[in-house]
N, C-alpha and C positions, 0 to 999 in steps of 0.2 A: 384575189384575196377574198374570202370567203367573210360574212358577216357576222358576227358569234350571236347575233340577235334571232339569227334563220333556226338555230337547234336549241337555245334559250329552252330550259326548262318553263312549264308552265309556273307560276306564282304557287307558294304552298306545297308544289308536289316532292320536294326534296326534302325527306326525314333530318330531323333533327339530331338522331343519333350518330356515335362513332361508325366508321366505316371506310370504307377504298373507292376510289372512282377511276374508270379510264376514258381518256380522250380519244377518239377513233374518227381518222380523214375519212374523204371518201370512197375510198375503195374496203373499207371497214379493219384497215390496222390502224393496231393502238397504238398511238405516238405517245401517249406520255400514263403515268401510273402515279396518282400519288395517295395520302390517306389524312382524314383527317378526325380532329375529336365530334367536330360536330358538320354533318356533311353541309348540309345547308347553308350556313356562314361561310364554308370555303367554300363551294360551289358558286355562291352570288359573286363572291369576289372574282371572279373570272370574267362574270358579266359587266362588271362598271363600263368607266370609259377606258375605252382597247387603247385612246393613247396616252391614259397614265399608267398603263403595265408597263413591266421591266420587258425591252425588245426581245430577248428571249420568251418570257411568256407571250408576250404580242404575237409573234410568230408561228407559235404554235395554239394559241386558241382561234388563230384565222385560217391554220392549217387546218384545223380538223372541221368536223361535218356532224359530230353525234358527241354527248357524254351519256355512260352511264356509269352506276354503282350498285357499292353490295351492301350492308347495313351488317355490321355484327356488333357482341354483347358487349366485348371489352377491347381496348387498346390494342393489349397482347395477342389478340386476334385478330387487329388490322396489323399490327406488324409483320406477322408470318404471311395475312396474304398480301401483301402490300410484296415483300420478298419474294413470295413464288409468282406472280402477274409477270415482277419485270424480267425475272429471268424467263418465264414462258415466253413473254409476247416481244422482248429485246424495244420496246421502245427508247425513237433516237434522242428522243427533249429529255429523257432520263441521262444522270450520271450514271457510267457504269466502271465500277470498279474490275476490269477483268484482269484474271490471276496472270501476271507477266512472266509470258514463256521464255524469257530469255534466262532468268537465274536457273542454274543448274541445281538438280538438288539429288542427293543417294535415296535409289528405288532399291526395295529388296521385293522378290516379285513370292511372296507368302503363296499364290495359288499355283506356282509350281509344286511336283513332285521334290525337286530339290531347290530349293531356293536360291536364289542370284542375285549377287549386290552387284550394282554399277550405277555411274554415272547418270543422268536422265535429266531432256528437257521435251517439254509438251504438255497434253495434257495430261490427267491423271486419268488411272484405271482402275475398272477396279479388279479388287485383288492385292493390290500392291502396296505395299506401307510407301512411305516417304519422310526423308529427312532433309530438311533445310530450310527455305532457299536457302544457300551461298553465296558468296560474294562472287567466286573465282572458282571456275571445274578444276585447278590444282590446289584450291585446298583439300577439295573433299580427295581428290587421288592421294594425295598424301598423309590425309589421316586414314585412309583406309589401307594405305600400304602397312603401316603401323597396329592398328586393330589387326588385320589379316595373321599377324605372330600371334594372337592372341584369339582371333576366332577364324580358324583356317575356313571358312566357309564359301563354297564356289564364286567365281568372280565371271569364267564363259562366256563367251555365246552358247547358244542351244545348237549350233553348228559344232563347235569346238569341242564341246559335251559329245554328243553324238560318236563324233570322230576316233576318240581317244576310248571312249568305250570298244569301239570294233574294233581299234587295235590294242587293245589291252594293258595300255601304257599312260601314266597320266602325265601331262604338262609342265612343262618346268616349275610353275609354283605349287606344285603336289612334290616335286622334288626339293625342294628349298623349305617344305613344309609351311607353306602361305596357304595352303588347300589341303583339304583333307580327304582330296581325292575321292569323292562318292563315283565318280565315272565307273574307276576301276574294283570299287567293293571294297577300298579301307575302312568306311565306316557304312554303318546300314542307310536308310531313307531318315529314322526316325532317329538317329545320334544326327545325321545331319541337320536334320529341323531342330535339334534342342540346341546347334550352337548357333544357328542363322538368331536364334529366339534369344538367345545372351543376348549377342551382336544387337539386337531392338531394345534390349534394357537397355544396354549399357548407353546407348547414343540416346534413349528414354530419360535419362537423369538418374540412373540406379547403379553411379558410379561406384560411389562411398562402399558400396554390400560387397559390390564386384571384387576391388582391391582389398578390402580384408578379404576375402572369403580366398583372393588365391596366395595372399601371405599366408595364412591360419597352415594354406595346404602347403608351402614352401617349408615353415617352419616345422610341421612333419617330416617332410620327407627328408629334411637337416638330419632330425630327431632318431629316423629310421635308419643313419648314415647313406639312404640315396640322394649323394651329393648331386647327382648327374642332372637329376629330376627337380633335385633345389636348386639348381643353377639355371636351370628352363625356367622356371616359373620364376624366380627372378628377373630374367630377364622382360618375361611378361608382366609382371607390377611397373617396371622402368618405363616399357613399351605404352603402357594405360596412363603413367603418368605423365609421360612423352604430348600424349592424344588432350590430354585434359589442359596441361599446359598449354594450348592453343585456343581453349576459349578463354575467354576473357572473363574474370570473380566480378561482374558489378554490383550482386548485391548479395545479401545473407543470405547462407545455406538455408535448403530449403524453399526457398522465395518462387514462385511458380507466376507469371506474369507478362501480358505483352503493352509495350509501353507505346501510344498512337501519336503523331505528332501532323501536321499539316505548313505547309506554306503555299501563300495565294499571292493571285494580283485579279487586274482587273478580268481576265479571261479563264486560266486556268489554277488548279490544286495540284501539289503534290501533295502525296501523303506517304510516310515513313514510318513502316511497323516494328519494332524488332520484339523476337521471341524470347522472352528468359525464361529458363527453366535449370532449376534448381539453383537458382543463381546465377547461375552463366550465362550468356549469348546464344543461343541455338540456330539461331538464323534470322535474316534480316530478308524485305523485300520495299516494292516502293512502284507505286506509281503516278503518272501524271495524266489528268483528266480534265478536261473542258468541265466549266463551271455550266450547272443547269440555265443561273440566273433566274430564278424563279423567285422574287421577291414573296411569295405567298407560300412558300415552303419557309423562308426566313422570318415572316412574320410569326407562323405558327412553333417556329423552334426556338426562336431567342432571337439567334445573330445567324450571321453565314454561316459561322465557324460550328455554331452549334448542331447548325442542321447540315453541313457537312460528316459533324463526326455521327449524327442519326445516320445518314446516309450506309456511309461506312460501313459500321458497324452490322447492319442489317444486310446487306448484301456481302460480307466478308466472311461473317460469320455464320452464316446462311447456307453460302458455298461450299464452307470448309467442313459444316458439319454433314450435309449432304455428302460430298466424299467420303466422310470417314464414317459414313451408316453402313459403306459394302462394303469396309473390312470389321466392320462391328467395336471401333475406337472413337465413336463420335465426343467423349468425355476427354480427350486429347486435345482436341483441337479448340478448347475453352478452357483458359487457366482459371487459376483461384484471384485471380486480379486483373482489371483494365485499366489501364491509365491513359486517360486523355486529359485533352487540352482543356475541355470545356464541356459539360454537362448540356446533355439536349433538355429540352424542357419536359418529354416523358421519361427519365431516366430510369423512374423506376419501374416502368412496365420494359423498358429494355433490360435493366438487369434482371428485372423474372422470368423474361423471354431467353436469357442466356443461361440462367441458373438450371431452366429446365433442361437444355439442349444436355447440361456438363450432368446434371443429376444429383448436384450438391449448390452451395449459395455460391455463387461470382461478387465481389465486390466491383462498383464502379464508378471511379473515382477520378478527383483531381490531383494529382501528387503535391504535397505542399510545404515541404523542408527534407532535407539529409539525402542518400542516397539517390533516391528514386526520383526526387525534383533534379537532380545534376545527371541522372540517366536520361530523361524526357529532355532537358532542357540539350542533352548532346543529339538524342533522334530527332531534334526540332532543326539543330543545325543540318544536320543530315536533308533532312528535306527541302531547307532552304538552298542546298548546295544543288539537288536532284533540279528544282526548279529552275536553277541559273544555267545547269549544263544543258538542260532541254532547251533552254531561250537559244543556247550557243547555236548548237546543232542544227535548227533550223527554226529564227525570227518569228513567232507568231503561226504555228502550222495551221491553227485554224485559221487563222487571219489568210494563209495561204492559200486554202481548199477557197473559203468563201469567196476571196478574190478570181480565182482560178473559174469557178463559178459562174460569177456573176461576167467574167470578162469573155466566155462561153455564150451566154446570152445577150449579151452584146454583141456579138461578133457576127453568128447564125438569126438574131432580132428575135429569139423565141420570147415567149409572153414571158416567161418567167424561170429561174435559175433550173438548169436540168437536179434536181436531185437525185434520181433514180438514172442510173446510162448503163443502156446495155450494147458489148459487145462482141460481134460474130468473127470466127475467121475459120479459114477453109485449109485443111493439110491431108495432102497426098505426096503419092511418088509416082509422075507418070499417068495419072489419073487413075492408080489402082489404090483398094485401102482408103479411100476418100473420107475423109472426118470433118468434124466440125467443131467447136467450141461455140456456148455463148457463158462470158463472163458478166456479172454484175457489180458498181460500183454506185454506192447510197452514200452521200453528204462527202463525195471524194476519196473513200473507204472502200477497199474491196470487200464485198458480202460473198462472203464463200462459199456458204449453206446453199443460196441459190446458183451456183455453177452446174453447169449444163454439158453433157458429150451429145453429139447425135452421130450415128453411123448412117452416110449418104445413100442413097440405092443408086447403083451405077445405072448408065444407061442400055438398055437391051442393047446387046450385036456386039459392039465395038468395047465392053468395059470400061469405060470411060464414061467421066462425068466434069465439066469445066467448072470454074469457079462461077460463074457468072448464076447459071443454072443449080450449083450446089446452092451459093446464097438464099435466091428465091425458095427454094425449098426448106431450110431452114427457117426464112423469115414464116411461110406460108403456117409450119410446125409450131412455131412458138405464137402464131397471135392469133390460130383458129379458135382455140380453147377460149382467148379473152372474145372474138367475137361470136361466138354461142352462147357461154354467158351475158352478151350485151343483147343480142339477138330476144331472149327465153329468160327475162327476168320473173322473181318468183315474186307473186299477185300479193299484196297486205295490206289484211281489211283495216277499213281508216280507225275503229276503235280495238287495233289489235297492238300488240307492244313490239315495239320492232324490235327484239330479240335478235344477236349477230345472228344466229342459224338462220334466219329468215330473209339474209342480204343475199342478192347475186354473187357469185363467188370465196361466197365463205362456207367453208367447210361445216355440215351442218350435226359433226359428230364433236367436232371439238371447238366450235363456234372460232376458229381460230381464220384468215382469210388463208385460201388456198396458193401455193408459190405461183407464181406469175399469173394469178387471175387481176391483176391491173398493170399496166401498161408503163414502161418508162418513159420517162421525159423523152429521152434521149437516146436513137438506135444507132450503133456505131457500125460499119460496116467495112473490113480492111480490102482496100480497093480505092479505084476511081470511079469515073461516071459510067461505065456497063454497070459496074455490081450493086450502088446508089440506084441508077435505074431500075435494077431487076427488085433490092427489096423496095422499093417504093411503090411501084407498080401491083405487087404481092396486097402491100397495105389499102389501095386503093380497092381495089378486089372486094378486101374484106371488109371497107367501109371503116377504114379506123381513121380517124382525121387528127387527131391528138399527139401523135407519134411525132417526133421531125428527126427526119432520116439524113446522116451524112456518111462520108466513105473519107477513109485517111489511107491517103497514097505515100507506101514506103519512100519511094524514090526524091522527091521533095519534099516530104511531107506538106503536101498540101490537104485541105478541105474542101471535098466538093458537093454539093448541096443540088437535088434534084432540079432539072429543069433549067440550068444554069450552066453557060458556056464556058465559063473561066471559074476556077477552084476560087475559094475564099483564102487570104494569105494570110495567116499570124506571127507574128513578130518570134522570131527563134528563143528569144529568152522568156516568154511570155508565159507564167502560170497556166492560162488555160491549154496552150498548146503542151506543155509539159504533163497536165492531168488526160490529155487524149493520146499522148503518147504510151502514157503509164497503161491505160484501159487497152489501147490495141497491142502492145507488148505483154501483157497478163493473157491477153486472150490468144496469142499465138504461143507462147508457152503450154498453156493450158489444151492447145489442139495437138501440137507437136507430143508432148507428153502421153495423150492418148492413141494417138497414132503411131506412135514407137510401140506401146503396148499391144496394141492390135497386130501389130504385123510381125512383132515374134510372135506370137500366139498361133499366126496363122503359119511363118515359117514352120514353126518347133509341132506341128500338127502335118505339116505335109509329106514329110517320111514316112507318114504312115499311112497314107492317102492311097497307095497304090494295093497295098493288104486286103484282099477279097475276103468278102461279107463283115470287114469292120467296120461299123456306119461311124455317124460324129458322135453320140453319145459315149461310145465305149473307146472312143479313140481320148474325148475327152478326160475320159476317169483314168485311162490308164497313165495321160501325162498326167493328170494331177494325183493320181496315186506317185509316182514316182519322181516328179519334180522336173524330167527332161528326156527327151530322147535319148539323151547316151547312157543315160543308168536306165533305162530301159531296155537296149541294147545290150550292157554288162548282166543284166539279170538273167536267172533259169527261167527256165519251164515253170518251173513250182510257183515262183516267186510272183510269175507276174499270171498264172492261173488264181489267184491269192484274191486278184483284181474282182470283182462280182461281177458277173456277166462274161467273163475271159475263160472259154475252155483251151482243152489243152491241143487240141489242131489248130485253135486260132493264133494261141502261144507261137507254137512252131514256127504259124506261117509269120506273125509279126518279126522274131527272130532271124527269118529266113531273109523277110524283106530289108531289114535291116544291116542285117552281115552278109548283103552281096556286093559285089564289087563294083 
């Protein structure tokens, strides 16, 4: 446990004015980001006595090893960088709102030539508009089965597209008139783009235009006696009011608004948003998050609840407009009203920090009688419900991890809770293709960004390479880099500012710390005591003494720990043996995955391997021109001359080699 007296600002040297600060361990990541009006008053407040903080701040002011900060002019200026830090540098003492992949929501992908509505969960792209979340992927299929009579607008794959073009024929809902068949040329690029572009009004709130505008045209064509045509567009007013009938009127026409609700306990938030626009429901999302506990965020906002909805708001809204800056709708994703539960104590520099995003005023408010308080007051249930089914599903998850943990270092007697555990595992067939995985998991959490492949080098003669000898090699791969950074620290004169660029292992272009230039608690290694031996012996090498190395043997699952004749036993129901199962099942997934990839790769390239004077570069371009050997096969002379670098005797002979017996 680190002393917060050791990196203590000197007395005086902390400006007085608004601004941001970050906390940074010592390996120089930022664990935590916060901002405040006047740096100096929150900054001391960190120093008092470490054991009247709230145990989450305790934790993390003993975690870390340095503060610094930035001083800017106004509020509205610590809110934006306050908002781009945490998403940059993902500190774990921060709450993070991240946008929950599970709700489905309708992509229309605007950066196609022809545009494509379908279903979609993940992250966002850009390019692509998006509508919802959703509750249920059969709502959205069933209002778009309905619009589709109404904006026949492709629905495909780009396979399926493809396809139907080269045979000239479009798909049954080009037949049933659900599609407007652009594959086949019933309409051009540019009629197709203008109904995808209804299709975005219409689910935009520009319902009311829509259905007069194609009564006005029913009622002509009554008028013109083309009944046939009045009978169609009838049916499509029925079909829109079909579609509309499914959202829900909660408030006056017109009303443009998302309404924010929260329920808490002692550990974690949910939070319950729903969209309204033009009155109706447009889409609802929600998530639940560990509470920072940061009584010194609470102080400076009001209450918890206060400085929850600061929180919120500036990372939600942050997000959502940074998306919609690549498709150039960033005024979308900010209504003309927020309703929350409770007013942070800078509200008004949030609402000018939002008004700007929209580029008109945003009101931001507490909702306080008729409509709008029984709309909040039902999102509030909502959230209340969201919190109860997470308790269901699994009792206290961070109470789990922590425990899981803590019962980890206990078990192995390491000084202190692994939070960082990395793990290796070895996948081949035969000892050919030989791969490797290293996975990371942070506070019990897979971190995925730092997921790791390595391709093994076989051993000269024999092609083979065993586990025991892959491991070491891998280990030796991943912790040379941290020991020439420990090795070659860079020299700082004592009246110089230690500036992150200036730390061992921090990137000195983006002051940011470099991926694995510090070391996990915790190296995992899928094995028993050869393969524990081999990376242990690797670490000794390199002089890393920090590391504590164990190996988890499939077969009993036991732990076995360097140096030691009998594996360490944990209890079969036991948290921490569950979170080491998780970490070595992640991490053989994660090899296996790659090593299926590789070795088609290396199949679907060896048909061509015999083909004189085609080296690997032009064997590669010609499968990835064409997708596979067998439509390489199927193709002319012309076609795969077409290739750069592919003449036409090479053509022949590829041909030749392929369609012989």
């Amino acid at each position: 446990m680190a002393d917060p007296a050791t990196y203590r600002p000197a007395p005086g040297t902390i400006p007085v004015e608004p601004g941001v600060y970050k906390f940074r361990d010592v390996h120089g990541r930022v664990i935590y980001v916060g901002k405040a009006k006047s740096l100096r008053s929150r900054l001391n407040s960190y120093f008092a006595d470490v054991y009247s903080l709230h145990p989450r701040t305790k934790q993390m002011v003993t975690t870390a090893a340095a503060v610094e900060w930035t001083v800017v002019s106004t509020e509205v200026e610590a809110l934006q960088l306050e908002y781009n830090w945490i998403k940059e540098f993902d500190p774990r003492f921060n709450v993070r709102y991240r946008d929950d992949k599970t709700y489905p929501v309708l992509a229309v992908t605007l950066n196609e030539e022809y545009p494509r509505l379908f279903v979609y969960r993940g992250a966002r792209k850009k390019g692509v508009r998006y509508f919802g979340p959703y509750a249920h992927a059969w709502a959205i299929r069933e209002t778009l089965d309905l619009l589709l009579r109404v904006f026949p607008a492709r629905t495909c794959s780009n396979g399926v597209f493809k396809r139907h073009s080269q045979i000239g024929r479009p798909c049954l809902l080009g037949y049933i008139d659900k599609c407007s068949a652009p594959c086949v040329g019933r309409v051009s690029a540019d009629e197709h783009r203008q109904i995808v572009e209804d299709f975005c009004d219409f689910l935009s709130g520009k319902t009311d235009k829509m259905v007069r505008a194609l009564e006005r045209r029913m009622h002509e064509a009554a008028e013109d006696l083309d009944f046939e045509n009045a009978a169609r567009l009838r049916d499509d007013v029925q079909a829109l009011r079909r579609a509309l009938e499914k959202q829900a009127v909660v408030l006056g026409s017109g009303t443009d608004a998302d309404v924010i609700a929260f329920a808490t306990d002692e550990l974690e938030a949910a939070v319950q948003i729903f969209h309204v626009r033009d009155g109706r429901v447009r889409g609802q999302r929600g998530w639940v998050v560990d509470k920072s506990g940061d009584a010194l965020d609470v102080a400076e906002s009001g209450t918890e609840m206060a400085a929850l909805v600061e929180q919120f708001l500036t990372q939600f809204y942050g997000e959502q407009a940074a998306m919609a800056d690549q498709n150039g709708d960033a005024a979308i994703v900010v209504p003309r009203e927020v309703l929350v539960p409770e007013l942070p104590a800078d509200a008004e520099e949030i609402g000018e920090w939002l008004s700007r995003m929209r580029g008109s005023a945003v009101s931001l408010r507490i909702p306080q009688r008729g409509d709008k308080k029984a709309l909040a007051e039902t999102v509030q249930r909502n959230a209340a419900e969201a919190l109860a089914q997470h308790k269901l599903r699994r009792a206290g998850d961070l109470t789990s991890r922590s425990q899981a943990l803590q019962d980890i270092q206990d078990a192995l007697e390491l000084d202190s809770a692994p939070l960082r555990i990395e793990c290796v595992d070895i996948s081949h067939v035969q000892g050919t293709d030989v791969v490797a995985s290293l996975v990371v998991f942070e506070d019990g959490l897979a971190r995925k960004s730092d997921y790791r492949h390595y391709a093994i080098k076989e051993a000269a003669g024999n092609g083979r390479s065993d586990d025991v000898g892959s491991i070491a090699e891998v280990t030796r791969r991943r912790f040379a880099r941290l020991a020439r950074d420990r090795e070659q620290p860079v020299e700082i004169e004592p009246d110089e500012v230690d500036e992150p660029a200036s730390r061992p292992g921090i990137d000195p272009t983006t002051g940011r710390p470099r991926r694995f230039a510090y070391p996990p608690n915790l190296y995992v290694v899928d094995g028993g005591a050869p393969q524990v031996a081999a990376a242990a012996e690797v670490l000794d090498e390199l002089g890393i003494t920090d590391v504590a190395v164990i190996g988890l043997a499939k077969r009993l699952e036991e732990v076995w720990v360097p140096g030691e004749t009998d594996p360490v036993i944990m209890p079969r129901n036991s948290e921490a043996l569950f979170l080491l199962q998780r970490v070595r099942d992640e991490a053989h997934r994660f090899a296996i995955t790659f090593h299926r990839s590789k070795r088609s790769r290396r199949m679907t390239a060896s048909a061509l391997d015999s083909v004189p004077g085609l080296g690997e570069t032009r064997r590669t371009a010609l499968v990835t021109h064409f997708g596979s050997v067998a439509r390489i096969k199927d193709a002319t002379v012309e076609e795969i001359t077409s290739v750069p670098g592919i003449g036409v005797s090479t053509a022949k002979a590829v041909l030749a080699a392929l369609n012989s017996p």
